[in-house]
C-alpha positions as CSV (number, residue, x, y, z in Angstrom):
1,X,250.1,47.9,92.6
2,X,247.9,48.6,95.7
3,X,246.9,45.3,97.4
4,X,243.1,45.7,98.6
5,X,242.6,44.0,101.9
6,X,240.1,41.8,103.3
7,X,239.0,41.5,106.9
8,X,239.6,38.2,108.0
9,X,236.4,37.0,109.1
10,X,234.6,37.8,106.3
11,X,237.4,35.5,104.5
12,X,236.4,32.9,107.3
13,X,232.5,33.4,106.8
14,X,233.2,32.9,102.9
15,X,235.5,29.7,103.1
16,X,232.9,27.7,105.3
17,X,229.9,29.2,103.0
18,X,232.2,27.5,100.4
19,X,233.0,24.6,102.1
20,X,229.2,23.5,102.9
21,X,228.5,24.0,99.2
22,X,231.2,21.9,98.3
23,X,230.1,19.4,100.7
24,X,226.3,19.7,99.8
25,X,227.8,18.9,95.8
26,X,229.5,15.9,96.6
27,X,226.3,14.9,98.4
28,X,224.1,15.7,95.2
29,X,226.9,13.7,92.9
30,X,226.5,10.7,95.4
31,X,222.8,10.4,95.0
32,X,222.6,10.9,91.2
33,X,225.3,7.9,90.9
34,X,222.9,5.8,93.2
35,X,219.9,7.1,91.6
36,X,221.8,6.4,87.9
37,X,222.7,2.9,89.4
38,X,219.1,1.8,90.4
39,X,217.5,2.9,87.7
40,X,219.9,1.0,84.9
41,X,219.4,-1.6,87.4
42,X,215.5,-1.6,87.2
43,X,215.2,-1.7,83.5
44,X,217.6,-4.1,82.9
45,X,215.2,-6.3,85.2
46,X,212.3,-5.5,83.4
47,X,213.8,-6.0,80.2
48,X,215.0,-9.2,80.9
49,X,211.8,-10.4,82.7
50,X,209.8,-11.3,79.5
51,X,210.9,-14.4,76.8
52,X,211.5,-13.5,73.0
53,X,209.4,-15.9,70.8
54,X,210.3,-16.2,67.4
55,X,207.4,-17.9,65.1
56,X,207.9,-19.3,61.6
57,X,205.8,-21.0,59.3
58,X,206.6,-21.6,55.6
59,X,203.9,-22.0,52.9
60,X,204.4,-23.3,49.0
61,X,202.3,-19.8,48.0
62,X,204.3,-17.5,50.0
63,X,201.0,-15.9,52.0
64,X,201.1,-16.7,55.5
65,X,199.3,-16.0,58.4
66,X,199.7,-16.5,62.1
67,X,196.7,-16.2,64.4
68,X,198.3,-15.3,68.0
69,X,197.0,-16.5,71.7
70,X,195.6,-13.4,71.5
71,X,193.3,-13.6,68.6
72,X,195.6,-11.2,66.4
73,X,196.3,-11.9,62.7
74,X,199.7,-11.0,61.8
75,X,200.1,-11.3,58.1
């Protein structure tokens, strides 16, 4: 089999083109974990900043209605 050669600076100018794209991945990965992080992070505080109410009234009839701080009916 005939081997095809290579001169070796343009193997050099390939491995560091290879080697700052590796680098620049691992950079990209690092931010999307920290990015991921944060932004689990955020809604997990906004989730947990508000209070679940749960509102019951019983009636002989069964019809029921609650009338809300906000002036809502909710049947």
């Amino acid at each position: 089999m005939d081997d095809k050669l290579i001169p070796r600076i343009a193997f050099e100018i390939a491995t560091a083109r290879q080697e700052r794209t590796i680098k620049r991945l691992w950079i990209l990965c690092l931010v999307l974990i920290v990015a991921l992080i944060t932004t689990n992070g955020a809604w997990l505080y906004w989730e947990n900043q508000w209070e679940d109410v749960v509102v019951t009234q019983d009636n002989e009839d069964g019809y029921n209605n609650y009338v809300g701080n906000d002036g809502y009916i909710t049947n």
